[in-house]
MIPALO-435889 format. One record per residue (C-alpha): residue number from 1; y, x, z. Coordinates in steps of 0.001 Angstrom, whole numbers, m for minus. Example, Ala and Ser with C-alpha at 12.3 -4.5 7.8 and 13.67 -1.06 7.14 Angstrom:
2
pos;y;x;z
1;m4500;12300;7800
2;m1060;13670;7140
END
This chain:
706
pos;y;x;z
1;33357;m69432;m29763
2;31707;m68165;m32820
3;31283;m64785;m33675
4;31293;m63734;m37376
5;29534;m59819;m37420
6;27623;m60758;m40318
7;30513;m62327;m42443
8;31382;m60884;m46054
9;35131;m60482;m44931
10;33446;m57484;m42369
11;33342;m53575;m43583
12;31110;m51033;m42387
13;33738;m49155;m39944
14;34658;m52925;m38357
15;30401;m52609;m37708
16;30436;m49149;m36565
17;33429;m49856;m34192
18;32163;m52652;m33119
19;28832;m51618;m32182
20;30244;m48354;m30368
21;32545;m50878;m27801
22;29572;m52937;m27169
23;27628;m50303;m26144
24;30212;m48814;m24470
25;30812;m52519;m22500
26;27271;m52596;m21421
27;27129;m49134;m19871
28;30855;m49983;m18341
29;29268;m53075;m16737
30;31484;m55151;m18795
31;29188;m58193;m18655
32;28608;m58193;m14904
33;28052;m61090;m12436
34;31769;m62283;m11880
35;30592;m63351;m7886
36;30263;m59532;m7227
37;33007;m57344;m6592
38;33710;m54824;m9832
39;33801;m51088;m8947
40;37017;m49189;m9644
41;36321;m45669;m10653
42;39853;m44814;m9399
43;39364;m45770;m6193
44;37507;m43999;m3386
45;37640;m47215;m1110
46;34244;m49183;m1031
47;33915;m52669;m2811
48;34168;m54210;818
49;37643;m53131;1494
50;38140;m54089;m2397
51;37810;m57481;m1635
52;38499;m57748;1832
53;35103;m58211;3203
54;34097;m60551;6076
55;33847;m58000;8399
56;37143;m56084;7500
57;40110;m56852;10264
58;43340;m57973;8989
59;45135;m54647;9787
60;43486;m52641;7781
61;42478;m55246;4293
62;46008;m56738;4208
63;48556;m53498;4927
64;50017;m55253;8187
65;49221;m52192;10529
66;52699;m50632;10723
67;52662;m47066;12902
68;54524;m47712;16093
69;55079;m44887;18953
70;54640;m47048;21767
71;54586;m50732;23074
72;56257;m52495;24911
73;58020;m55496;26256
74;59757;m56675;23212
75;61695;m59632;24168
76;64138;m59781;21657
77;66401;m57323;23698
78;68445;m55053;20968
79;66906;m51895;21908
80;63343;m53126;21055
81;64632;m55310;17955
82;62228;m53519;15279
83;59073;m53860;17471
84;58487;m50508;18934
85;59390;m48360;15445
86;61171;m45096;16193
87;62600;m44239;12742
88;65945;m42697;11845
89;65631;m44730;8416
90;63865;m46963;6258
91;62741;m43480;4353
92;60173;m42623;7540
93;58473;m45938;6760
94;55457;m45759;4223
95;54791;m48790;1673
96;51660;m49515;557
97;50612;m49301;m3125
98;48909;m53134;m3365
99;51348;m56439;m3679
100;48766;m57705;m1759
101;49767;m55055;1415
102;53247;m55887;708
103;53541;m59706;1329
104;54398;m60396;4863
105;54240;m63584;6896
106;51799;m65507;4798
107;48629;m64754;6422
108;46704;m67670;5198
109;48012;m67756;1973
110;47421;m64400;1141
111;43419;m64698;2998
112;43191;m67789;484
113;44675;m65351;m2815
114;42119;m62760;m1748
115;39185;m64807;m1799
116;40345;m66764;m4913
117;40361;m63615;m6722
118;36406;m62579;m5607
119;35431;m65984;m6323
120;37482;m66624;m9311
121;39142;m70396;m8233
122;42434;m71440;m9097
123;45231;m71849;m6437
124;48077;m73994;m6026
125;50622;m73093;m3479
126;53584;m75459;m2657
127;56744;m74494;m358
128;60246;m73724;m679
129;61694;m70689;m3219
130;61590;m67195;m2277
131;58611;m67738;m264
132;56449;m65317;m2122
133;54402;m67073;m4931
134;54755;m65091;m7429
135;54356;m61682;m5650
136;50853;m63024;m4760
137;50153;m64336;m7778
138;51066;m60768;m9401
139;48992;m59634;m6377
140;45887;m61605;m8043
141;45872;m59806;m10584
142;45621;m56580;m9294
143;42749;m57257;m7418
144;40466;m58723;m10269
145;38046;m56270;m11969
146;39854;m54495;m14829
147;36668;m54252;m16778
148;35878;m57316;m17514
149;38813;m57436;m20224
150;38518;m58211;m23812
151;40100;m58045;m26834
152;40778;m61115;m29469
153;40385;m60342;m32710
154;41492;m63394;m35660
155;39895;m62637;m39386
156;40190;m64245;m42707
157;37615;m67021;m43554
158;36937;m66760;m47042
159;35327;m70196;m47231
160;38358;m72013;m45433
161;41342;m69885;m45246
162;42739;m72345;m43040
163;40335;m72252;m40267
164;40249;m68851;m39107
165;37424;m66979;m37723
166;37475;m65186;m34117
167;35842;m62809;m32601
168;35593;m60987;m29119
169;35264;m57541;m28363
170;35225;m55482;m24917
171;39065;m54403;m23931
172;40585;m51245;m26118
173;37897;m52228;m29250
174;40288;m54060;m30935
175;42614;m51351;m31836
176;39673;m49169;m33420
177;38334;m51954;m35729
178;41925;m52615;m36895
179;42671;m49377;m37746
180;38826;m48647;m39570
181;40337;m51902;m41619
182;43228;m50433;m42379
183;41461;m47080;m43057
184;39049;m48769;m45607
185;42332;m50860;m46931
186;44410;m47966;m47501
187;41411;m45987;m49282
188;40683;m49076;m51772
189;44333;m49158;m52725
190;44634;m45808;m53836
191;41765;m45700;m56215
192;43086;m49018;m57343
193;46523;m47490;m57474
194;45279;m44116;m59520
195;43628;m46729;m61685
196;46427;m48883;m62088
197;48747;m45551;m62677
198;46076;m44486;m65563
199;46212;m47547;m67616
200;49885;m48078;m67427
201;50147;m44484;m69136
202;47212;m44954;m71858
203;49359;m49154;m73063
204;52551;m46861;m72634
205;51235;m43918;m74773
206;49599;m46390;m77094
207;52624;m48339;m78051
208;54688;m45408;m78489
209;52333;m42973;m80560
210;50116;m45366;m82625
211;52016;m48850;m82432
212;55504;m47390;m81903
213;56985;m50889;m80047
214;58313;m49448;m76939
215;59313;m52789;m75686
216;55790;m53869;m76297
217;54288;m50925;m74137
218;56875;m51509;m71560
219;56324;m55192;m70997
220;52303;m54852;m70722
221;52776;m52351;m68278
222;54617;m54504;m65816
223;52279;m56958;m66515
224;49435;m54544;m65596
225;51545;m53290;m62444
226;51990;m56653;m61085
227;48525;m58037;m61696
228;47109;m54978;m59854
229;49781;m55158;m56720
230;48896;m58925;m56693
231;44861;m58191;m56775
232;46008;m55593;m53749
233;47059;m58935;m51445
234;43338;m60037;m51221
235;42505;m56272;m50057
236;45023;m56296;m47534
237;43738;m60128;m46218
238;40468;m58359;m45140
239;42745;m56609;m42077
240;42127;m58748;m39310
241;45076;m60044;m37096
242;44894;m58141;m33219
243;45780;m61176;m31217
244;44999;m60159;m27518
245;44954;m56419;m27122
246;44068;m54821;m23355
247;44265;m51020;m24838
248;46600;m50265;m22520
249;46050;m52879;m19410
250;45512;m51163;m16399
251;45102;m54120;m14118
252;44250;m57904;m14726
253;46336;m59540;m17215
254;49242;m61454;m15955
255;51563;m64124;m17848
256;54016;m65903;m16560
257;54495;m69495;m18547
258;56823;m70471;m16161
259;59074;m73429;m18004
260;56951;m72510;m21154
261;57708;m74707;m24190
262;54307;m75710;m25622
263;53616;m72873;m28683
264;53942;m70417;m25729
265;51811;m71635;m23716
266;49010;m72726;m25794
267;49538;m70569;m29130
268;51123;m71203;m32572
269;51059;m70578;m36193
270;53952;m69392;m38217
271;55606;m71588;m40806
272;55124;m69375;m44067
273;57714;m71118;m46398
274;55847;m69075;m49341
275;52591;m71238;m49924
276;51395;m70306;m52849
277;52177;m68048;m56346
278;50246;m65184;m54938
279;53331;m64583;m52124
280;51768;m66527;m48873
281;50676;m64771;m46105
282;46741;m65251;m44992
283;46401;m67785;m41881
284;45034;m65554;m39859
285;48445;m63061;m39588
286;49958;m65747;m39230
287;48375;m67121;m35978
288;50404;m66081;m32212
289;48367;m66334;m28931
290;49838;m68167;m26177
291;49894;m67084;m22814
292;46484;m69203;m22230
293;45238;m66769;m24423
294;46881;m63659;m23102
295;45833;m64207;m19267
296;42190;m64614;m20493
297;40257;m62862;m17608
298;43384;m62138;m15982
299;46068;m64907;m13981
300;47942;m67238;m15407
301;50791;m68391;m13722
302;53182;m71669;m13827
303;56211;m72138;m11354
304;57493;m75903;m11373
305;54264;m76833;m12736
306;55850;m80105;m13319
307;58370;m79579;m15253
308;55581;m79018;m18249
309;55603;m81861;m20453
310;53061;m84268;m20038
311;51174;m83320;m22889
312;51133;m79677;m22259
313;49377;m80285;m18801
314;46965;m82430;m20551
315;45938;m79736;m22930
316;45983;m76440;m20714
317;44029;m79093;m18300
318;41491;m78970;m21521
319;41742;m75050;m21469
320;40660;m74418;m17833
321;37682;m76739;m18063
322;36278;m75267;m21770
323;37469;m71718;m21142
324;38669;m71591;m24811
325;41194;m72982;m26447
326;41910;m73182;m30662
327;45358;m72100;m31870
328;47164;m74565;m34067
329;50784;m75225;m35475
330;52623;m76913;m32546
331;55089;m78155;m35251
332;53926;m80667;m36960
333;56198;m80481;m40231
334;55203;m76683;m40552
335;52738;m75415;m42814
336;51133;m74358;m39948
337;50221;m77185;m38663
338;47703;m77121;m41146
339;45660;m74149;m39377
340;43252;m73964;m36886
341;41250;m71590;m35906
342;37897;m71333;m33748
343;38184;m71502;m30180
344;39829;m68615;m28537
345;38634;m67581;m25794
346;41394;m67922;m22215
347;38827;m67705;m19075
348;41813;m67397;m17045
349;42585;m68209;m12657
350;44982;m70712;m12670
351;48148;m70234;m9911
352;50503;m73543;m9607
353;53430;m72735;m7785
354;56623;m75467;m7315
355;58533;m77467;m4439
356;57645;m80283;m2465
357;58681;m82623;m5544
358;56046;m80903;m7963
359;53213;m82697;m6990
360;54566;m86198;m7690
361;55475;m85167;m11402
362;52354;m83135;m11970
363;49642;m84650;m13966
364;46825;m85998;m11328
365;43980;m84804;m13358
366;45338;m81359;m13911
367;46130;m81195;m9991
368;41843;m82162;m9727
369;41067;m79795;m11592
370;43229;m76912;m9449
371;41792;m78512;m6157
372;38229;m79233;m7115
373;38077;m75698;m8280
374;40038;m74068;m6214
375;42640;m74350;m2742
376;45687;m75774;m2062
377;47901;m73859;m67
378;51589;m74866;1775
379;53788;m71715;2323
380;55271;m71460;5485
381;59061;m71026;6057
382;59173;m69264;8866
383;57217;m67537;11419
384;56592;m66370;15216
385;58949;m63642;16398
386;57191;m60535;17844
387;56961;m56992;17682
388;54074;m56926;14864
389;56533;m58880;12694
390;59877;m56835;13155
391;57754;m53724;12218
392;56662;m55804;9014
393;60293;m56915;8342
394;61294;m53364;8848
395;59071;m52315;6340
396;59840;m55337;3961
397;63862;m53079;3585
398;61908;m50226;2520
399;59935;m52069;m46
400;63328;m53479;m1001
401;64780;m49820;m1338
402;61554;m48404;m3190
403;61151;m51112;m5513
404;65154;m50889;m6518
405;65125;m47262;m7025
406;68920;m47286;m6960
407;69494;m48368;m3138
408;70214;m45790;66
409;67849;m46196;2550
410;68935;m48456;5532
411;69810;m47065;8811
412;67540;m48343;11992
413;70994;m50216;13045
414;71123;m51819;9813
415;67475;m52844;10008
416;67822;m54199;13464
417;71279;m56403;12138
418;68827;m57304;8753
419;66378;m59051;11340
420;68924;m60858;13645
421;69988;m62042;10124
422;66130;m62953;9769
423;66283;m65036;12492
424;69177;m66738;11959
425;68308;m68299;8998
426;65215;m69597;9983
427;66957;m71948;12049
428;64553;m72223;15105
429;64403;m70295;18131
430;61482;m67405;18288
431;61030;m67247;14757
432;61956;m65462;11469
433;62650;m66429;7873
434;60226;m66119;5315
435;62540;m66858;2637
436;62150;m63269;1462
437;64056;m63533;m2329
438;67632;m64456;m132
439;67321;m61500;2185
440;66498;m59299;m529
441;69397;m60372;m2026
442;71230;m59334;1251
443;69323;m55743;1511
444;70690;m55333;m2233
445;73949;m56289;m1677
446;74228;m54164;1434
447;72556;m51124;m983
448;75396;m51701;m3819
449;78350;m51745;m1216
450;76796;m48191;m83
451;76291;m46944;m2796
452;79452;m47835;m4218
453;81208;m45811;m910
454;78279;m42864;m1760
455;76826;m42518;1462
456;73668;m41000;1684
457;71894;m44494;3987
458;72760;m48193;4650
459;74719;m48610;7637
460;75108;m52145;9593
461;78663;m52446;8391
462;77069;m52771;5105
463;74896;m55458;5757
464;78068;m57149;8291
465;79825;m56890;5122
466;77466;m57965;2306
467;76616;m60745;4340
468;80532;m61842;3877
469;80494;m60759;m39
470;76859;m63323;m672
471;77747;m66391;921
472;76212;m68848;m976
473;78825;m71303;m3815
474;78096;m74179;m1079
475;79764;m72045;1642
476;82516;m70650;m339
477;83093;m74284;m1242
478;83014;m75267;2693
479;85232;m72407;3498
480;87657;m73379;537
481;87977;m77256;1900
482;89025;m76023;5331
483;91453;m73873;4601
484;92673;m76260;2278
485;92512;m79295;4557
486;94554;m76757;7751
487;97108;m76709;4612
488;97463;m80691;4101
489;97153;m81049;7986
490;93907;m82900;7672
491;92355;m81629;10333
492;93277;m82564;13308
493;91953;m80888;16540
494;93992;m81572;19009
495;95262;m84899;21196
496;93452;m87916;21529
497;92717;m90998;19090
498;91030;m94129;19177
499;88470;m94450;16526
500;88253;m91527;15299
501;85800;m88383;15669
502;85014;m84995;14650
503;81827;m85483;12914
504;79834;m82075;11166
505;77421;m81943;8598
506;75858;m79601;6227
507;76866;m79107;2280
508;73338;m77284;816
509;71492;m75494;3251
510;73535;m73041;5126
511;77206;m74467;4843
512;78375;m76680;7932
513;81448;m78242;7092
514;83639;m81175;9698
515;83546;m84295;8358
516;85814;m86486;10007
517;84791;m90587;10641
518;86829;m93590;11569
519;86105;m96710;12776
520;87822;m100632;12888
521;87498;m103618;14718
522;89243;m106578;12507
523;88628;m110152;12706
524;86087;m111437;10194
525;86519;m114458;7664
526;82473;m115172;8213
527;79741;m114267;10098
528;80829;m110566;11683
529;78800;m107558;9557
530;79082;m103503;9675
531;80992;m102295;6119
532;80201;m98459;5541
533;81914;m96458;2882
534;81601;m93020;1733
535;78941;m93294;m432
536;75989;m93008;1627
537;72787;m92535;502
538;69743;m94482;1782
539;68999;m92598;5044
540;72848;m93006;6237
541;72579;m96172;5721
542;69887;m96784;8344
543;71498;m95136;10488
544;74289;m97155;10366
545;72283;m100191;11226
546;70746;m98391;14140
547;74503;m97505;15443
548;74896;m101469;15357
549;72293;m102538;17451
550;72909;m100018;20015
551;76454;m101510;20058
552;75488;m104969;19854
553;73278;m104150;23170
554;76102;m101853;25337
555;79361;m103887;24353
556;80948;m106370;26363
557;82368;m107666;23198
558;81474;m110458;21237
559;81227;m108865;17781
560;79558;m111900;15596
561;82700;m112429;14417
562;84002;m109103;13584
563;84422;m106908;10884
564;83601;m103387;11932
565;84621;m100959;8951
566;83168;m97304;9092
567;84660;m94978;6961
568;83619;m91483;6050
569;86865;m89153;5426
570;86443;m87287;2535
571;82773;m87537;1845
572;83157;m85713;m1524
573;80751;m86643;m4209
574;77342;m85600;m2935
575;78140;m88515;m299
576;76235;m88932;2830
577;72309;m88444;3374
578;70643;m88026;6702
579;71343;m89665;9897
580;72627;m86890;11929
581;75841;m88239;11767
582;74768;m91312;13855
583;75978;m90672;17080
584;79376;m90134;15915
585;79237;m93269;14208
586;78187;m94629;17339
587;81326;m93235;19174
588;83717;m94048;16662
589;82778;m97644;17207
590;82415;m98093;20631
591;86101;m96422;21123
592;87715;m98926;18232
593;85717;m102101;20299
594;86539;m100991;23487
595;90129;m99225;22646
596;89105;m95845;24310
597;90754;m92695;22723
598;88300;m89750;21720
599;89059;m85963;22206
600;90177;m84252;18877
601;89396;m80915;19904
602;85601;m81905;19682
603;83081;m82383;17023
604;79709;m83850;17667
605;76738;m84224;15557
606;73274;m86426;16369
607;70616;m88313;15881
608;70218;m91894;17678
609;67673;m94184;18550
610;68101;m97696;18880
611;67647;m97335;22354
612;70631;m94487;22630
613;68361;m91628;23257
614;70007;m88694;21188
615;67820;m86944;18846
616;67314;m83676;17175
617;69177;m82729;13605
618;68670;m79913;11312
619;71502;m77267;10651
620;73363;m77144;14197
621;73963;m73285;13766
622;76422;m73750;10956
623;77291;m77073;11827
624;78704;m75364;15482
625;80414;m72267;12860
626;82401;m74876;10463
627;83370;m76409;14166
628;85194;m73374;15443
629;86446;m72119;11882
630;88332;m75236;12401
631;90307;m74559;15283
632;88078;m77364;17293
633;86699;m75602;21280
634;83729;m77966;22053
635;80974;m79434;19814
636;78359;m81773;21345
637;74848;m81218;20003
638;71182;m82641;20979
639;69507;m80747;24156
640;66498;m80933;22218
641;68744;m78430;19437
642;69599;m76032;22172
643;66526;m73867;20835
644;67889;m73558;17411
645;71461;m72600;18413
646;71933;m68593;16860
647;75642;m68739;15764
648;77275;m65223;15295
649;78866;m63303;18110
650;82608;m63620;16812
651;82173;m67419;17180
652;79949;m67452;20657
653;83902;m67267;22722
654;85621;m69881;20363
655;83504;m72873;21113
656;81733;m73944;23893
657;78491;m75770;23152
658;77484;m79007;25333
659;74169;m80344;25059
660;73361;m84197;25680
661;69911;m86541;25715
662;71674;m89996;25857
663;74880;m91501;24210
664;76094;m92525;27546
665;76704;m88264;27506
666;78311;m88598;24828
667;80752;m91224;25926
668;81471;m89646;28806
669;82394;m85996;27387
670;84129;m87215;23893
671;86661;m90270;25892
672;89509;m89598;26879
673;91632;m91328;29769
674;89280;m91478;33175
675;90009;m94871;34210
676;88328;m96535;30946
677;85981;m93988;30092
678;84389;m94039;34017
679;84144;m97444;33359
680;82821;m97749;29967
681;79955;m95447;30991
682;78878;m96985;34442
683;78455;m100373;32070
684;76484;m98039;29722
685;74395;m96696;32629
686;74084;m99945;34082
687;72664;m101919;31110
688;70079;m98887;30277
689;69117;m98971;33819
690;66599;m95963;34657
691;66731;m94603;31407
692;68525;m91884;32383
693;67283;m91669;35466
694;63787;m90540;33543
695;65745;m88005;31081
696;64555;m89824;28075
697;64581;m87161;25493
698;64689;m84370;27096
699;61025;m83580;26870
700;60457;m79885;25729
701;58067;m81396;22933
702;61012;m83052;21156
703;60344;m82143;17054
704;63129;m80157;15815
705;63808;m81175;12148
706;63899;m77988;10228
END
C-alpha cells in the first residue's frame, strides 16, 4: 500500500491535516497491538469484562443472568412455565445494550464470536436459518476496538492517471483533508475567475472602443471563458476521492455482502462515456469501494457463502490473505476497466454463514483459509428445557418488543403460551427452539393483532390467534388439500379395506398432511418384482426394498411370481422422500397378499428395518394434527417418537395415539376381522421368534431423527 505525502498532486492543508490526525492516532493508541483488548473511553467496565476474560463467569460476560424471585421445582408445570420470573409484563424485564447479551441458546457459538473478535480470526458458522448468525456477526462488530479505524483516501496520479494513488489516514481524517482540498480549490478558482472576468472586459472593451467589431469581441471572449473553465478541470482533479470514511462510525464497521454481485463486493470503477475533449472525469472520482473495502478493520459478512461465484471466492480468498485489495472495472467493456489503483487496504474478520449445503459449493481453499485462521462453528437447533432458559426466552419477547418500537408489551400469559409454542417446534421432548427469526415472526404478529384492537399489552389470545393468521404457505397448502379432498370424498376414514392405509407425511417442515397408499397382488408375466409409483425420490425407494424383504421373510406366500404394485395416492409433485412411510407400505402389502382388511379410521407412519423392528421418524407432531383434522381417531407412531409427541390441546381428545416397536404391532392394531388377523400375527410372532420377547427397539437410546 503506498503512501504518496510527498506527491506534487498534495497541498499544504492536505499536509497540515494530515499531520494533525496522525498525531492525533498515536496519542489515541490508534496503532496498538491488535492481541490486546482496546480501551473504550465510554465505558466504565474494565478491558476484562470487554472481552470476556478467562476468569469472567458466563452470567455476568454474556447477559444470561435474568433476575428471578425465587427457585424452584420447574418441571414444566404451567405455573412455573417462565422459570421462576414474577412479572406482570414483558415491560418489567430489562434488555441488555450488547447483541452479544442478547443472543440466547448459542453458548458455544457466541464463546467462539467473543474470542474471534480479541484474537481477530475469521468464523464460519453453519446451521439452519433464523438461528442467529447474523445477530452475532453484528455482535462482532461491536466488540472490536473502535479506534483502530481508518479512512481511505484515492488521489489523482499525475504520472498515470489511470493508476490511482491511495492513501490511509486514522478514522474522521479523511473528511478534513477533503475539505482543506476543496478549500484551496475553491480559493484558486476565484482568482482565476476575477482574472478570467478582467480579460473578458478589457477584448470586450477593445473591440468595441478601438476596433469597433462587436462580433469579434464577443467571440474571443467565449473563447477566453471556456479556455479558463476548461484550465479549472485540472484544479478541481487535485480533490481527492473519500472512499472509506469512519467520521461518523461509532462501532466496528459492518457490511453485509450477502448474495453480493462481484463490483460490490470487491470495488468498481465507473464507466465515464466522456473520455476525452476536456469533459472526462479523473479516475480517481470515479473509483467505488466494495464492501471488502468498507469492513476494513471492521466484519465482513457473507450468508450462503456459496452462492458467490466461483471467481469472486477466489479473489476475496486473495483479499483476506494480502489484507489489501486494488479496485478495478469489474466490466470488462467499460472504460473502467482500464483503471487500477494501488492496493486498498480491507484488514477485515471474515464471518461465513449458510446451510448444511454451503460447504459442498464453497470454494475449498477459501473454506482453508476461514478454518486455518479461524473456527468453525455448527449452530444448534434446539436446546435443554429449564428454568434458566424460559427466563432467557422471556426476555428474548421483550427484545422483540424493544427492538420493534411499535409492539405492546406481552402479558406473562402470553409469554408462557410463546414458550409452549417454543417447544413445540423444536420437535423433541425437554427442549426449545432456537429458530429465533420464526418466533419473532410470531411475537410480531401477535404485537400487530394488538395493536390493531389498541390494547395497552399482548394477551395469549393474541399469540392463539397469530399463530392461526402465520401458518406457513406449506400448511395453508396442507389445510387447503384436506378440505378439498372431505369435498371429493377422498378421504376415507371409516370401514375397513384390504390394501389400503392411512399413511402421513410432512409437506416442508411443519405441515403433516395424510397420504393415502395402496397395494396389489397380480400375477406376473416374469420373474415376480415390487413396482412403486408416486414419484419417489431415492430414499423411498429403499425403503420400498426393505418393505420387500420383510415380506418375502413373514409371508406364507410364494411371491416370485407376483407383481406387487404400490401406489402412492396423490403424491403431488414434490413426490416422496424419506422412508417414514415404510411401515405403511409394509401393511398395505401384507393385507393385499394375505387378503386382510385394514382399519380406515387409522393412519400410521414409520420407519422399518429389515428385520421389522419399527423405527423413529421426524415430524410425528403434525403428522398426528393432519390425522385428526381428517376426521381419522387413532394414528400409530414409533414408541421410540413418544418423546417428541406435543400436539395442541384441541386435538389431544380427537385422536388417540398408539405407540408400537415391531410390525407384528402394527398388524395386529391396523387388521381388521379377528379370526385372520390373530392368525396372521401368531405366524408373524412365530417366525421372529424372541424378538419380541426382547422388545427390540424399545431401548430408551433409540436416535430420534430431528
Amino acid at each position: 500500500m503506498s503512501d504518496n505525502t510527498d506527491t506534487d498532486a498534495t497541498p499544504d492543508p492536505d499536509r497540515e491535516a494530515s499531520d494533525a490526525g496522525e498525531e492525533e492516532a498515536s496519542t489515541n493508541g490508534a496503532k496498538q497491538d491488535p492481541d490486546e483488548p482496546a480501551s473504550d473511553p465510554s465505558a466504565d467496565e474494565p478491558s476484562e469484562d470487554r472481552w470476556g476474560g478467562e476468569g469472567e463467569t458466563s452470567e455476568t460476560t454474556l447477559g444470561s443472568d435474568v433476575q428471578v424471585d425465587g427457585e424452584s421445582d420447574l418441571e414444566g408445570d404451567e405455573e412455573n412455565l417462565l422459570g421462576g420470573l414474577d412479572i406482570e409484563s414483558t415491560a418489567d424485564i430489562e434488555v441488555p445494550d450488547r447483541l452479544v447479551d442478547q443472543v440466547i441458546g448459542q453458548d458455544h457459538a457466541r464463546d467462539v464470536i467473543k474470542k474471534a473478535a480479541k484474537q481477530r480470526r475469521h468464523v464460519m458458522m453453519i446451521g439452519s436459518p433464523g438461528t442467529g448468525k447474523s445477530m452475532l456477526a453484528k455482535a462482532m462488530s461491536q466488540l472490536l476496538p473502535r479506534e483502530e479505524l481508518q479512512d481511505v483516501l484515492v488521489y489523482h496520479n499525475p504520472d498515470d492517471g489511470n493508476e490511482p494513488k491511495v492513501r490511509t489516514v486514522p478514522g474522521g481524517k479523511g473528511e478534513q483533508i477533503v475539505e482543506a482540498h476543496k478549500e484551496e480549490a475553491r480559493k484558486r478558482n476565484q482568482m482565476r475567475t476575477f482574472l478570467m472576468w478582467i480579460i473578458i472586459a478589457i477584448v470586450i472593451g477593445y473591440a468595441l472602443i478601438l476596433v469597433q467589431q462587436v462580433l469579434l469581441g464577443i467571440l474571443a471572449a467565449g473563447v477566453i471563458y471556456l479556455a479558463f473553465r476548461y484550465g479549472s478541470r485540472g484544479s478541481d482533479a487535485m480533490i481527492p476521492n473519500l472512499l472509506v470514511n469512519n467520521a461518523n462510525q461509532k462501532t466496528a464497521p459492518f457490511e453485509d455482502a450477502t448474495g453480493a454481485h462481484a463490483g460490490a463486493l470487491l470495488g468498481d470503477v465507473r464507466h465515464d462515456p466522456f473520455q476525452s475533449g476536456g469533459m472526462e472525469t479523473p479516475s480517481h472520482d470515479r473509483v467505488e469501494p466494495g464492501a471488502i473495502h468498507q469492513a476494513n478493520k471492521g466484519v465482513l459478512f457473507v450468508d450462503e457463502i456459496n452462492t458467490l461465484d466461483i471467481r469472486s471466492q477466489q479473489k476475496l480468498m486473495t483479499a483476506i490473505q494480502e489484507g489489501e485489495f486494488s479496485i478495478t472495472g469489474q466490466s470488462e467493456r467499460s472504460s473502467g476497466a482500464m483503471v487500477q489503483t494501488e492496493p486498498v487496504p480491507c484488514d477485515f474478520i471474515m464471518i461465513a454463514a449458510g446451510n448444511l449445503d454451503a460447504m459442498e459449493n464453497m470454494h475449498p481453499a477459501l473454506r482453508s483459509r476461514i478454518k486455518g485462521y479461524g473456527y468453525e462453528v455448527y449452530m444448534d437447533d434446539t436446546i435443554e428445557d429449564d428454568p434458566e432458559m424460559r427466563r432467557k426466552y422471556a426476555r428474548f419477547v421483550a427484545q422483540e418488543v424493544e427492538n420493534d418500537g411499535r409492539l405492546p408489551h406481552f402479558t406473562e400469559e402470553a409469554v408462557q403460551e410463546l414458550i409452549l409454542e417454543a417447544r413445540r417446534r423444536a420437535g423433541r421432548k425437554g427442549h426449545l427452539s432456537l429458530k429465533f427469526r420464526d418466533l419473532g415472526g410470531l411475537v410480531r404478529v401477535a404485537g400487530d393483532i394488538a395493536r390493531a384492537e389498541d390494547r395497552e399489552r399482548t394477551e395469549r389470545a393474541d399469540v392463539l390467534q397469530a399463530k392461526r393468521r402465520s401458518r406457513s404457505i406449506e400448511q395453508q397448502l396442507a389445510d387447503n388439500y384436506i378440505e378439498r379432498r372431505k369435498d371429493y370424498e377422498l378421504t376415507v376414514n371409516q370401514g375397513d379395506v384390504v390394501g389400503r392405509v392411512n399413511g402421513l407425511a410432512v409437506m416442508g417442515e411443519d405441515s403433516g398432511i395424510v397420504l393415502p397408499v395402496m397395494a396389489e397382488v397380480s400375477p406376473s408375466q416374469g420373474p415376480g418384482q415390487v413396482i412403486a409409483t408416486g414419484q419417489l425420490k431415492e430414499m423411498a425407494e429403499e425403503a420400498v426394498q426393505n418393505v420387500s424383504a420383510i415380506i418375502k421373510k413373514f409371508s406364507d406366500e410364494d411371491i416370485s411370481e407376483k407383481d406387487v404394485h404400490i401406489q402412492f395416492v396423490q403424491a403431488g409433485e414434490g413426490g416422496v422422500d424419506g422412508d417414514s412411510a415404510s411401515i405403511t407400505v409394509a401393511t398395505a402389502v401384507i393385507s393385499a397378499i394375505e387378503d386382510v382388511p385394514i382399519k380406515q379410521n387409522l393412519a400410521m407412519t414409520g420407519s422399518l428395518s429389515v428385520r421389522g423392528d419399527v423405527l423413529p421418524v421426524g415430524g410425528v407432531t403434525h403428522k398426528i394434527e393432519a390425522a385428526a383434522k381428517s376426521g381419522l381417531d387413532t394414528v400409530i407412531i414409533p414408541e421410540a417418537n413418544t418423546q417428541d409427541v406435543m400436539i395442541e390441546d384441541e386435538y389431544e381428545d380427537m385422536i388417540e395415539i398408539i405407540p408400537v416397536s415391531h410390525i407384528s404391532e402394527v398388524l395386529e392394531v391396523a387388521l381388521a376381522g379377528e379370526a385372520e388377523k390373530d392368525s396372521l400375527v401368531d405366524r408373524l410372532k412365530s417366525i421372529t421368534g424372541k424378538a419380541l420377547d426382547h422388545e427390540v427397539g424399545r431401548q430408551s437410546g433409540s436416535p430420534s431423527p430431528q
